[in-house]
matplotlib code that plots the C-alpha trace (Angstrom):
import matplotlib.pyplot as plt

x = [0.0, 2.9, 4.3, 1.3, 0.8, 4.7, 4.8, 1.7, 2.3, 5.8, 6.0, 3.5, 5.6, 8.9, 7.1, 5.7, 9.2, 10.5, 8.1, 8.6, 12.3, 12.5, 10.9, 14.3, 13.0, 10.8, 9.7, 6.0, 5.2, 5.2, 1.9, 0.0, 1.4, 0.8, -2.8, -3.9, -1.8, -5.3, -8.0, -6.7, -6.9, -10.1, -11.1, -11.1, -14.1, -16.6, -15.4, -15.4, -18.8, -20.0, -17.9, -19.5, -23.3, -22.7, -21.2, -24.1, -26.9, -24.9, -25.1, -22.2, -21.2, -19.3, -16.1, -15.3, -18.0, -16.3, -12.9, -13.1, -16.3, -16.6, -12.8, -11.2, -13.9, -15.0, -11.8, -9.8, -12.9, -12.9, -9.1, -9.3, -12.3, -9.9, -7.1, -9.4, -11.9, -9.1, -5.8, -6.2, -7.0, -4.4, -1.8, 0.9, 0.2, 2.0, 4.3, 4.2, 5.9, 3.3, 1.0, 2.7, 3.2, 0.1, -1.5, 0.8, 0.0, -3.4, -3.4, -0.8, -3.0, -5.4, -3.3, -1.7, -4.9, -6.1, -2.9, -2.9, -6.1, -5.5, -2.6, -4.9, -7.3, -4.8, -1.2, 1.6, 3.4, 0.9, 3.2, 6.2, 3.4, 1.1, 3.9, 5.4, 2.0, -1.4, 0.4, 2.8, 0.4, -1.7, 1.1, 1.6, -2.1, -1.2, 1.5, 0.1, -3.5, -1.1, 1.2, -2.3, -3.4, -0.4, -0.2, -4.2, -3.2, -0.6, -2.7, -5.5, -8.9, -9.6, -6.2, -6.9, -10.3, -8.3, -5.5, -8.2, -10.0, -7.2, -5.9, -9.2, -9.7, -5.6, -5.4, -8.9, -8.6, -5.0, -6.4, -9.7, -6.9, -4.8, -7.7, -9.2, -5.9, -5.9, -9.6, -9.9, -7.0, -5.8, -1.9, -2.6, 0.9, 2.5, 0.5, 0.8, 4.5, 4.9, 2.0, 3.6, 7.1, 5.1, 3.5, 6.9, 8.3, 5.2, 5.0, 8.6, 8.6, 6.1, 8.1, 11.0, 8.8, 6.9, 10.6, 11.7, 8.1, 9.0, 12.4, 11.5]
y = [0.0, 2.2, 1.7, 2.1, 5.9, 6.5, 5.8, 7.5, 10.9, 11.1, 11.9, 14.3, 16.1, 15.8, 17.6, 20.3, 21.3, 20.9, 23.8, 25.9, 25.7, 26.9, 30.7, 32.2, 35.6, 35.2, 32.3, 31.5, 30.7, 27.1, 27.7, 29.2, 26.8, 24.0, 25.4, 25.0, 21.4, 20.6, 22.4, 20.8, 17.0, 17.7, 18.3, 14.6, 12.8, 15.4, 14.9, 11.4, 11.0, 13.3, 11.4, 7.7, 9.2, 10.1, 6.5, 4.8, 6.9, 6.2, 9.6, 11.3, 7.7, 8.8, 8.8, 11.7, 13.4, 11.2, 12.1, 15.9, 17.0, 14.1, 14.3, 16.6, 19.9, 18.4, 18.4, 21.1, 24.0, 23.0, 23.0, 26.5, 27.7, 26.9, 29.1, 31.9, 33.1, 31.7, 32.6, 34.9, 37.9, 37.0, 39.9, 36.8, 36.3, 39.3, 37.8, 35.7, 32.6, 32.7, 31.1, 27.9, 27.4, 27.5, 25.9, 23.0, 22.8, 22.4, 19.9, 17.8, 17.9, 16.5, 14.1, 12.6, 11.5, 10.3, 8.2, 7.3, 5.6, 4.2, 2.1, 0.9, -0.4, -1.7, -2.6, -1.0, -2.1, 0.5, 3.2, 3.8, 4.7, 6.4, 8.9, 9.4, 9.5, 10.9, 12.4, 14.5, 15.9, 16.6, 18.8, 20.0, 21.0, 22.9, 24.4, 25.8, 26.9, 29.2, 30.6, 32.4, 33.2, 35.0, 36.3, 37.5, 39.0, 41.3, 42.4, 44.7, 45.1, 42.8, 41.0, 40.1, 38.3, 36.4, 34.9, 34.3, 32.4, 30.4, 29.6, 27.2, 26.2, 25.2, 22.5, 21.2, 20.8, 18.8, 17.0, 15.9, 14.8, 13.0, 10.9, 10.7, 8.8, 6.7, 6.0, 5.0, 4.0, 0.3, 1.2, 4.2, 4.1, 4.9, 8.0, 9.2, 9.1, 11.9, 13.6, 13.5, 14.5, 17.8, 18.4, 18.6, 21.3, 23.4, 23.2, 23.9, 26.6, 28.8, 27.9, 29.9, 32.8, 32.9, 33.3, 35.8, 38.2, 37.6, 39.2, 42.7]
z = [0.0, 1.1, -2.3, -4.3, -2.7, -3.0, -6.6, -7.2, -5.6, -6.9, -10.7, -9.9, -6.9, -9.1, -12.3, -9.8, -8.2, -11.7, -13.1, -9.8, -9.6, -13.1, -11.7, -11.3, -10.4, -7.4, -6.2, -4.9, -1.8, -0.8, 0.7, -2.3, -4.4, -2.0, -1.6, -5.3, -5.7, -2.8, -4.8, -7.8, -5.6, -4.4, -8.5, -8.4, -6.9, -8.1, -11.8, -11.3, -9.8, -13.7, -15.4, -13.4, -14.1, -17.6, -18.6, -16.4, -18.3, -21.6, -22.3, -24.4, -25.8, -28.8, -28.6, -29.9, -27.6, -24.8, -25.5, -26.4, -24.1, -21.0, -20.3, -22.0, -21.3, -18.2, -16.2, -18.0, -17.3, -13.6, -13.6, -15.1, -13.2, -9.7, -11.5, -12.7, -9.3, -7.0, -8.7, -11.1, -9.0, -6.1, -4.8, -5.6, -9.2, -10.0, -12.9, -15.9, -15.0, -12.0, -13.9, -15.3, -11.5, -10.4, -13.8, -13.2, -9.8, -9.9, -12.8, -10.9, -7.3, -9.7, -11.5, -8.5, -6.9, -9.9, -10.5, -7.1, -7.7, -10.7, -9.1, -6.3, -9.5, -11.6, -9.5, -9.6, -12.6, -14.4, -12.7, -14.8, -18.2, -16.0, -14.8, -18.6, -20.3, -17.8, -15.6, -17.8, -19.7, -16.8, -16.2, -19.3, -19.8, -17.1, -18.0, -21.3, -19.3, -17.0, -19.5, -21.3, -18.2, -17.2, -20.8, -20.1, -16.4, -17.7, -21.1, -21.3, -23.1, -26.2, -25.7, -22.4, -22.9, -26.1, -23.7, -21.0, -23.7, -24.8, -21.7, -21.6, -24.9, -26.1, -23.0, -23.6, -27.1, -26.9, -24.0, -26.0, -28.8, -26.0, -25.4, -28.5, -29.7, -26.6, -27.1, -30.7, -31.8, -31.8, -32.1, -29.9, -28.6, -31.9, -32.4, -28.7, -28.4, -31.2, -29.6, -25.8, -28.0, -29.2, -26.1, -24.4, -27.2, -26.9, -22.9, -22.6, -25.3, -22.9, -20.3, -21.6, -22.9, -19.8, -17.8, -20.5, -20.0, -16.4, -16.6, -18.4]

ax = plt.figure().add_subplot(projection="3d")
ax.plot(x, y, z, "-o")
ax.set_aspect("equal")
plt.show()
């Protein structure tokens, strides 16, 4: 059991402190950071309870409905809605980079319970892909939703409500694709290797603009 929540929580801990230690100019505070790493865990059972109801009713069946709306919209809005009325506005967010912290915060408090319970269902020998393929892009999702918020928090009128906008609909639509490969594709794993390889670029690529915007 011990080993099941160790490997579980970890991946998700060592991408968090991998995105925060990258904010060379002024660290957030453990606490905040901590704090939305929890609202983003406590994402978990209500999402899962929608997502339980709307497979028992057999409602939203198709799979591209299923992959793009009942999992990808589903847990990326409430992901962003924690980040937008309980982030957004906060005296700390006052910096670019602030954002991919906190995105990839709350996508990995939500990715690490639901790993975590995934390896309770399914043994622990499901770890090492869980942590390189649901997990990473978790925190990737993340990632990207924070850089356009932080893009959104330092712009003003028009430009503002456009990086608002895509800060929800870029890490919904990938994560609809993510599981729209996994979904209906017999030799998924040779489409979402290239996709996870993308993902990376693009993630890491806001990373570095996100520190440059920080640093003028």
């Amino acid at each position: 059991m011990l080993g099941i929540i160790s490997a579980g929580i970890a991946p998700g801990l060592a991408l968090l402190s991998f995105f925060y230690l990258k904010d060379e100019y002024e660290s957030e505070p453990i606490s905040m950071v901590f704090k939305t790493f929890i609202f983003g865990a406590m994402l978990v059972l209500p999402i899962m309870f929608i997502q339980y109801v709307l497979e028992e009713e057999q409602l939203l069946q198709d799979p591209f409905i299923k992959a793009f709306f009942t999992v990808g919209l589903l847990e990326e809005f409430f992901k962003w809605f924690i980040l937008y009325f309980t982030i957004y506005q906060h005296v700390e967010f006052d910096e670019h980079y602030d954002g991919i912290v906190y995105g990839a915060a709350v996508s990995l408090g939500f990715a690490t319970v639901e790993n975590v319970l995934f390896l309770f269902a399914n043994g622990l020998e499901t770890a090492i892909g869980r942590a390189m393929l649901p997990v990473s892009s978790h925190a990737l999702f993340g990632v990207i939703m924070g850089y356009y918020l932080g893009k959104g928090k330092f712009s003003q009128g028009k430009e503002r409500s456009q990086w608002i906008t895509y800060s929800l609909f870029i890490p919904f639509f990938l994560h609809g694709l993510y599981d729209f490969i996994i979904i209906t594709m017999d030799q998924w794993i040779l489409f979402i290797i290239p996709f996870m390889i993308g993902l990376w670029w693009f993630g890491l690529r806001k990373v570095k603009k996100a520190k440059q915007f920080s640093l003028h």
